[in-house]
C-alpha positions as CSV (number, residue, x, y, z in Angstrom):
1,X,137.5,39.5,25.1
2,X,137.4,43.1,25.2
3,X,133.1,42.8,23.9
4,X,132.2,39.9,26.8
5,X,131.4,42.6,29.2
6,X,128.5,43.4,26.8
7,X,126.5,40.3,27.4
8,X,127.5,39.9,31.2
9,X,126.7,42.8,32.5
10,X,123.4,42.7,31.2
11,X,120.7,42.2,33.4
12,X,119.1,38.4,33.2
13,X,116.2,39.9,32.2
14,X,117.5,42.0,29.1
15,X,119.4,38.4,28.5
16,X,115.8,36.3,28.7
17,X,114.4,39.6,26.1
18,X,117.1,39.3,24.0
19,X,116.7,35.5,23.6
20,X,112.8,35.8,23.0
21,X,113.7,38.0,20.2
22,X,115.9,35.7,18.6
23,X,113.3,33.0,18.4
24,X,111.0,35.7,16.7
25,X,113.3,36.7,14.4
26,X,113.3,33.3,13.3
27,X,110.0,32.6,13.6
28,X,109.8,35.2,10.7
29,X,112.4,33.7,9.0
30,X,111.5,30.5,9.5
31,X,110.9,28.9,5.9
32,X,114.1,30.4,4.7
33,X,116.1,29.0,7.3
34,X,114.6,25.3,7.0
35,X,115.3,26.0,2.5
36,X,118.7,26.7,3.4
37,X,119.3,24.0,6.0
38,X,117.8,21.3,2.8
39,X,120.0,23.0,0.5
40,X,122.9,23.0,2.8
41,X,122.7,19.3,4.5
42,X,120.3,17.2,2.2
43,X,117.5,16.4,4.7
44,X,113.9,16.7,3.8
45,X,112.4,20.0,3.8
46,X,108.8,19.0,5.1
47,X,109.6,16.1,7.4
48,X,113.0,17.4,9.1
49,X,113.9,20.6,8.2
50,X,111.0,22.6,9.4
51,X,110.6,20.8,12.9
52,X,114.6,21.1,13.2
53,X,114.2,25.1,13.0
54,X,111.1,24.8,15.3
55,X,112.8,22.9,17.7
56,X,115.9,25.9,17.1
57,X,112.8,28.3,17.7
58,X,111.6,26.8,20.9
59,X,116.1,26.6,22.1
60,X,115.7,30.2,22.3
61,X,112.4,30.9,24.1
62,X,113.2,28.2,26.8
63,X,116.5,29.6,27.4
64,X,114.9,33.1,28.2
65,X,112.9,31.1,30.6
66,X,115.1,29.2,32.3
67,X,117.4,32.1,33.0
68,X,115.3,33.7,34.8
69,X,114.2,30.7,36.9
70,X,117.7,29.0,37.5
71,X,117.7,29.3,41.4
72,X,121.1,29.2,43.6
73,X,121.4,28.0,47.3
74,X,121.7,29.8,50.6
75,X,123.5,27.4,52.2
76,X,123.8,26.6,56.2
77,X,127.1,27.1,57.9
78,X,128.4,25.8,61.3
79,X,129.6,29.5,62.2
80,X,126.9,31.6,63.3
81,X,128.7,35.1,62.2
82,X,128.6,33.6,58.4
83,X,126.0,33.7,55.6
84,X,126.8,31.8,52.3
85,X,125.4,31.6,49.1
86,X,126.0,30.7,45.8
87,X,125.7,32.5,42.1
88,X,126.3,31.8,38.9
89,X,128.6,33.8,36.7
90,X,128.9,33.5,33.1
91,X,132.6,31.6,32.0
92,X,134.0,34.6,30.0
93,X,133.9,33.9,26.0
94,X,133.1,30.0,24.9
95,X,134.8,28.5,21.7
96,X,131.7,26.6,20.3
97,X,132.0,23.9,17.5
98,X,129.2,22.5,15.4
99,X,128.5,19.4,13.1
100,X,126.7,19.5,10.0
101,X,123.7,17.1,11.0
102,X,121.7,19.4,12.4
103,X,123.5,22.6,11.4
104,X,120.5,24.9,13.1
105,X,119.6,23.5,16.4
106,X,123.1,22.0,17.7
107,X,124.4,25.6,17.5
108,X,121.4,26.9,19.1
109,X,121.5,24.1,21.8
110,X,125.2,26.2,23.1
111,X,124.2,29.4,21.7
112,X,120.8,30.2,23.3
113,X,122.0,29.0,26.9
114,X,125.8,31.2,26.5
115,X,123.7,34.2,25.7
116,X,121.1,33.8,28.7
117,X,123.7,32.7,30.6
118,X,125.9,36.1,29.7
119,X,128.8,34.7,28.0
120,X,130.2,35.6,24.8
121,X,130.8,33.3,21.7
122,X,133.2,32.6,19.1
123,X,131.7,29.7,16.6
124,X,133.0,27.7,14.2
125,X,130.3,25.2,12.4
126,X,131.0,22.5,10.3
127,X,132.5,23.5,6.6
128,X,129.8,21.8,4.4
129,X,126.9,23.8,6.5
130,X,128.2,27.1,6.2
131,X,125.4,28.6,4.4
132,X,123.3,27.4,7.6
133,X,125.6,29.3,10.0
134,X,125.1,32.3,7.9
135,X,121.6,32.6,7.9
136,X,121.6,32.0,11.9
137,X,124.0,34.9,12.2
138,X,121.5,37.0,10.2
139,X,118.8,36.2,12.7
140,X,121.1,37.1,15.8
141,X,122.0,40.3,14.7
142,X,118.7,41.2,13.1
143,X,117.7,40.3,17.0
144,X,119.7,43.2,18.2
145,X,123.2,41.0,20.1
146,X,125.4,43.4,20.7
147,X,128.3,43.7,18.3
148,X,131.2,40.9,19.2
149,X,129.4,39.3,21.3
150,X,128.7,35.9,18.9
151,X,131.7,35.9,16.1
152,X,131.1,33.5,14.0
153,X,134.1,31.9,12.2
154,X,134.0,30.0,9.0
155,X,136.5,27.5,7.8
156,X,138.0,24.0,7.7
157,X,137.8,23.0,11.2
158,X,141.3,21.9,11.7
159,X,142.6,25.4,11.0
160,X,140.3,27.7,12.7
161,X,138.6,25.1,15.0
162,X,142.0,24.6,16.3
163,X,142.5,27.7,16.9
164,X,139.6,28.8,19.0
165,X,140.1,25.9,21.3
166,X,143.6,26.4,22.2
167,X,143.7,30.0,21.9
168,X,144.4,32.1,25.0
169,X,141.2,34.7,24.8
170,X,138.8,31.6,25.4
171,X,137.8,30.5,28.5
172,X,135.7,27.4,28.0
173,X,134.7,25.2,25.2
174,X,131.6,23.4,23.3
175,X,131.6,20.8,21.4
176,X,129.4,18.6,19.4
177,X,131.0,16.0,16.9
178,X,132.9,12.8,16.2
179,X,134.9,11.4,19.3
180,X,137.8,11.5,17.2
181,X,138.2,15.1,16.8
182,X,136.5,15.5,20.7
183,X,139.8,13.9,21.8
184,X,141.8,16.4,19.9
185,X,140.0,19.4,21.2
186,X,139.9,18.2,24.6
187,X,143.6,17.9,24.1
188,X,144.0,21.5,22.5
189,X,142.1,22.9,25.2
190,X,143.8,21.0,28.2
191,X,142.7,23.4,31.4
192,X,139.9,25.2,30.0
193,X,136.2,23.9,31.1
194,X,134.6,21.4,28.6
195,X,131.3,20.8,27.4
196,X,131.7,17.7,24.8
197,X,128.5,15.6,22.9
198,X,130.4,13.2,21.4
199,X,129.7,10.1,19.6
200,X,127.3,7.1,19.7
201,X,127.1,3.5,18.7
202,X,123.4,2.7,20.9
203,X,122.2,-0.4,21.2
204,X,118.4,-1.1,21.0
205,X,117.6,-4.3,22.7
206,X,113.9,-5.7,21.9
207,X,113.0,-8.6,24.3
208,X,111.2,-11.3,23.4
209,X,107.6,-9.4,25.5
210,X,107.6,-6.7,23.6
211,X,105.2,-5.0,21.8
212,X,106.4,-6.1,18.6
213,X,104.8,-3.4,16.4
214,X,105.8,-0.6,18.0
215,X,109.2,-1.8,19.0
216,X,109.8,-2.2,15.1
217,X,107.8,1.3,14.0
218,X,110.3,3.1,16.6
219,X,113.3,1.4,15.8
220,X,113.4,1.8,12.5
221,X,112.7,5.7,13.2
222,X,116.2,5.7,15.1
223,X,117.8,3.8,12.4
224,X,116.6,6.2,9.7
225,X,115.6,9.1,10.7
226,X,118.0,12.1,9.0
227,X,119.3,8.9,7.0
228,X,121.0,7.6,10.3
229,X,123.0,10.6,10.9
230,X,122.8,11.1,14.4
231,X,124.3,10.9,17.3
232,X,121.8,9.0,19.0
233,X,120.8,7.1,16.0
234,X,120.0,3.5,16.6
235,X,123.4,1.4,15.2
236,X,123.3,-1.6,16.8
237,X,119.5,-4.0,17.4
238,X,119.9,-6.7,20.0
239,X,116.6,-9.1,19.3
240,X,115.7,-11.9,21.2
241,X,115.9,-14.7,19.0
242,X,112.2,-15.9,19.2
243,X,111.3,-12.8,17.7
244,X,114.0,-12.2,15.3
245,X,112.2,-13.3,12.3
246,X,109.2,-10.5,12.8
247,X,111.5,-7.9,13.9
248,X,114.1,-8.8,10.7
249,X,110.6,-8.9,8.0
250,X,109.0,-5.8,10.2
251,X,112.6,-4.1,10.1
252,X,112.9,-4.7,5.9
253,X,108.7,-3.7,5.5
254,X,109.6,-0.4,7.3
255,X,113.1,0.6,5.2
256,X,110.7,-0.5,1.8
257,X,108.0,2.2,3.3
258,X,111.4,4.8,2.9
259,X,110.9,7.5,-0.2
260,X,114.6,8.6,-1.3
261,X,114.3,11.4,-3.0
262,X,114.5,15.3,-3.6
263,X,114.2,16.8,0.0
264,X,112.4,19.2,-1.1
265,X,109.2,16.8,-2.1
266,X,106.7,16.4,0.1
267,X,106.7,12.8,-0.3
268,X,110.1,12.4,0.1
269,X,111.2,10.7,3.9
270,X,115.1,10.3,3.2
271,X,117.5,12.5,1.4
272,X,120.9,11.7,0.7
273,X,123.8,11.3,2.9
274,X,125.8,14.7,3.2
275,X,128.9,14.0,2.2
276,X,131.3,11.2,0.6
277,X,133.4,10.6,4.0
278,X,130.1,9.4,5.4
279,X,128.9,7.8,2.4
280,X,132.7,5.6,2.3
281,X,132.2,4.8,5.8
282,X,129.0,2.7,5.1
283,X,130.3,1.2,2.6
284,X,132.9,0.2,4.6
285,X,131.4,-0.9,7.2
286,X,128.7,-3.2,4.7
287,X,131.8,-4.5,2.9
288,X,133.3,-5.6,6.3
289,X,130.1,-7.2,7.2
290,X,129.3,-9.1,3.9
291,X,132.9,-10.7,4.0
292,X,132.1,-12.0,7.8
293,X,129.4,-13.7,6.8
294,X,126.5,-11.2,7.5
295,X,123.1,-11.0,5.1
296,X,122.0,-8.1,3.7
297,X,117.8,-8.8,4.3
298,X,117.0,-5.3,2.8
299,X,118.9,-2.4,0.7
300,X,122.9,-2.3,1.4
301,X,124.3,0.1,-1.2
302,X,123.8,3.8,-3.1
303,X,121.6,4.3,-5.3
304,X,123.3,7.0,-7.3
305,X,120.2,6.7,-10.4
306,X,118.4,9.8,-8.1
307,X,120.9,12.1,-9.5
308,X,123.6,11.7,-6.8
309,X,126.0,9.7,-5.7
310,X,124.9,10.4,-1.7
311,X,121.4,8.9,-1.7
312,X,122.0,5.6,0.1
313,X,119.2,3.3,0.5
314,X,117.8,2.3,3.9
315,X,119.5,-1.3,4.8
316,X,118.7,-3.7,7.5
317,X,121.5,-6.6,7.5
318,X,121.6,-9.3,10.1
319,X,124.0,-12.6,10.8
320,X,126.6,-10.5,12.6
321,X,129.5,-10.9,14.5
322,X,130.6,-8.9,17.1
323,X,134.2,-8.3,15.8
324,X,131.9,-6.6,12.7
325,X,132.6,-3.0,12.0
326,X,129.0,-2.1,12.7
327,X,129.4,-3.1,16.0
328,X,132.1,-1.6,17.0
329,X,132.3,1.9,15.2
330,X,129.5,4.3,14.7
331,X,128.1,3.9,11.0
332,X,126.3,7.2,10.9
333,X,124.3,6.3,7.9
334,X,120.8,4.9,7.2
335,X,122.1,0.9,8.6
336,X,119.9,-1.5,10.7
337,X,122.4,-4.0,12.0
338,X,120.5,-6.9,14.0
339,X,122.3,-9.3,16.4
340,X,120.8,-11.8,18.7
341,X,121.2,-12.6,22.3
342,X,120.9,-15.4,24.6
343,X,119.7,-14.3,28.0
344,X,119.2,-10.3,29.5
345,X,122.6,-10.6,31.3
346,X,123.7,-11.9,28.1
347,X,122.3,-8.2,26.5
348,X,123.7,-5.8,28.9
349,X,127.2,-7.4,28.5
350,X,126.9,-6.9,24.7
351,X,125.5,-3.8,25.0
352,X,128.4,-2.3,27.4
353,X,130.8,-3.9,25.3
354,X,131.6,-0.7,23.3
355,X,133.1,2.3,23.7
356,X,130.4,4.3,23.4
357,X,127.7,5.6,25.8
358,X,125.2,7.9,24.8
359,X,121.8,6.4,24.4
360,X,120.3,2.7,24.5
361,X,116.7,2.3,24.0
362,X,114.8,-1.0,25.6
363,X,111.8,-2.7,24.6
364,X,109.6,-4.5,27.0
365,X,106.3,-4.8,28.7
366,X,108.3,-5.9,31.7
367,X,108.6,-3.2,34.3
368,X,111.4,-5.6,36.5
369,X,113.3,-5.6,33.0
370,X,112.9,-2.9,32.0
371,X,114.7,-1.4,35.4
372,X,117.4,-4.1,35.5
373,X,118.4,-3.2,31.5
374,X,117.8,0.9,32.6
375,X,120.1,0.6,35.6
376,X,122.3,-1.5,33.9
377,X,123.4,-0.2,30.5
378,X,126.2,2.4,30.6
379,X,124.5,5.2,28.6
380,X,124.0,9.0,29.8
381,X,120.0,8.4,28.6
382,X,118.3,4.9,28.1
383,X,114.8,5.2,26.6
384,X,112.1,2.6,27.8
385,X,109.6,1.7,24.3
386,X,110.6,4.2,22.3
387,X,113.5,4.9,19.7
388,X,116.9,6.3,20.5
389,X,116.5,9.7,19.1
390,X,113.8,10.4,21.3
391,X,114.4,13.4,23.5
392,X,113.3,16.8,24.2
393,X,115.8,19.9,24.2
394,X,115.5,20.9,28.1
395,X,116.1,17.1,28.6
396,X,120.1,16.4,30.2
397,X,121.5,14.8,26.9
398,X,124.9,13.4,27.5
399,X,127.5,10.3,27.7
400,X,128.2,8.3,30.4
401,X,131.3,7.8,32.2
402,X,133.7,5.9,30.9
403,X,133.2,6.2,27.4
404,X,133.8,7.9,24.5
405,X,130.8,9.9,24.3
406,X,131.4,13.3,26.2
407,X,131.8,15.4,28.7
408,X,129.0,17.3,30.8
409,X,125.1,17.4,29.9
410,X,123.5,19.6,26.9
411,X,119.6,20.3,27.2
412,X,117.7,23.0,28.7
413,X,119.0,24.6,32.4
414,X,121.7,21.7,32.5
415,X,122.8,23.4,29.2
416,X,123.1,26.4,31.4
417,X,124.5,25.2,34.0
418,X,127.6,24.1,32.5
419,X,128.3,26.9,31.0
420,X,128.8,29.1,33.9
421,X,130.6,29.0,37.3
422,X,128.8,28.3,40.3
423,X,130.8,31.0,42.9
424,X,130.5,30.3,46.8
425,X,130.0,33.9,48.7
426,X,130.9,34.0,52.3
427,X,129.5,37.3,54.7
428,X,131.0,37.8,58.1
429,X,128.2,39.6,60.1
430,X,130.8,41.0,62.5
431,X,132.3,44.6,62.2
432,X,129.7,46.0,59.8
433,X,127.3,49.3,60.6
């Protein structure tokens, strides 16, 4: 507490110059940051971890921009002796939590907005990414952010996680992760203000006028894409069913196409999973699905010959029921799970059958359809022709409400936006000389 006046009484434009400095740092640094983030989570090297420290790269120079551009109102009042206006403050010092899927740019995603925004940060990231944090921390400080202003806190997030969330000296929190543990924290932190990107179980519906080729090509990106571990990732594939069999044979072509391998190849497209917990879970949820019936069309277990037991090949299984584990948890693995559907009102109802609401993705070359799925699936984002994980970091990014997918929106000025208070400012005109 004693080091937030650091950052917040810095003008927005030292803030923005501070930012911008951040990104160059790790524009330098870049290559060693995306080795570290493959040694440290398992995702390829060329294909993932070099765009996800771009993407980090680009968090920091759009938060310097947006800072300075992030307008308040003057607002009319009926008195005619009163002006009023609004600002926005920074919240004081934000407890931030981060996962290990994308161990660079989720952290930047809170960290570049609190620091343009003038807060300061205590962060805990996910155990198994550590290393990840580390070398982040190295860039900040090379940067030039003032001493205590981002603490970063390693350990098992239980212990220390816990403790930032409920702990007195914070005044807000951010969190990315599972819904189970987003419950907890927005337990531990009952009164403080939250900012939660929880999970996601979306459903990608491809009607029966799509364009069938590039409906497949983009769903199987969300399905495997970081080996399906993501938020957003596609988990659930509502086809019509006079198109299932070219989705189902497009579906297993595309997962065949998949190169498992050593991340750090350039051929490789999929690494392996990054830990056993997640690694359990699909086999769980496979398991569940074989013994209701459902058929494994491509792939379905590990493939532990590549020199670890985490490399999991890319499956596409179909014939499901919707009492099957894939459809009502999130998988977070490298799973296509295909179900069929009846009519569009049929679709919707299936896919707001769930307690998640992130993302949905729809494919038509219907504009009336693609409006009446858009307004009517209960997700914070529904893409129209493209995969699930599509979206662009000053894009709101959120769940919808309802569900079990957050609170609030991360992405660009919105990320901002939560994380400060907007304060009202009334003047009284009389009495002054």
């Amino acid at each position: 507490n004693r080091h937030k006046d650091k950052i917040a009484r810095m003008s927005i434009w030292d803030r923005s110059r501070l930012c911008h400095r951040i990104a160059e740092v790790m524009e330098k640094r870049k290559e060693e940051l995306a080795r570290t983030l493959t040694l440290d989570q398992g995702k390829p090297y060329y294909s993932e971890a070099l765009p996800e420290v771009e993407t980090a790269i680009n968090g920091f120079h759009e938060a310097a921009e947006h800072i300075k551009w992030l307008e308040s109102s003057f607002i009319p009042v009926e008195d005619v002796n009163k002006r009023t206006f609004t600002i926005r403050q920074p919240r004081g010092v934000y407890a931030v939590i981060t996962p290990w899927n994308f161990p660079i740019n989720i952290p930047v995603e809170y960290l570049a907005a609190g620091l343009a925004a003038g807060n300061a940060i205590v962060w805990v990231p996910a155990p198994t990414t550590s290393v990840c944090a580390v070398r982040l921390m190295e860039c900040l400080e090379e940067a030039g952010v003032p001493p205590g202003v981002v603490n970063l806190v390693t350990g098992p997030g239980p212990v220390v996680g816990d403790e930032i969330v409920s702990h007195p000296g914070t005044d807000a929190v951010g969190f990315t992760g599972s819904t189970a543990t987003g419950t907890e924290v927005a337990r531990r932190a009952a009164g403080k203000p939250l900012l939660l990107e929880l999970g996601g179980n979306g459903p990608t519906i491809i009607l029966d006028d799509a364009d069938l080729e590039h409906a497949v090509r983009a769903t199987a990106m969300g399905c495997f894409f970081n080996a399906g571990q993501v938020c957003s990732s596609t988990e659930r594939i509502l086809v019509h069913p006079r198109v299932l069999d070219d989705v189902l044979q497009g579906l297993a072509d595309a997962a065949a196409r998949v190169v498992l391998g050593d991340p750090f190849q350039k051929e490789t497209t999929m690494g392996p999973l990054n830990n056993d917990p997640v690694a359990q879970k699909v086999d769980r949820h496979l398991e569940d699905a074989r013994q209701r019936g459902a058929e494994v069309v491509f792939g379905g277990s590990r493939v532990p010959s590549l020199g670890s037991d985490l490399f999991y090949q890319p499956t596409v299984v179909t014939r499901l029921t919707a009492d099957s584990l894939l459809n009502q948890e999130e998988t977070f693995g490298p799973v296509a799970p295909v179900f069929t559907f009846s009519s569009d009102e049929e679709a919707i109802e299936f896919a707001n059958r769930n307690t998640w609401g992130l993302v949905a993705s729809v494919f038509t070359t219907n504009m009336a359809r693609a409006m009446a799925f858009a307004e009517g699936i209960r997700t914070g984002t529904v893409n129209i022709n493209d995969h699930s994980n599509y979206w662009e970091i000053h894009l709101p990014f959120g769940g919808a409400s309802g569900k079990q997918s957050g609170i609030g929106r991360l992405g660009g000025k919105y990320t901002i936006m939560e994380m400060t208070d907007l304060k009202t400012i009334n003047i009284d005109l009389r009495g002054w000389h």
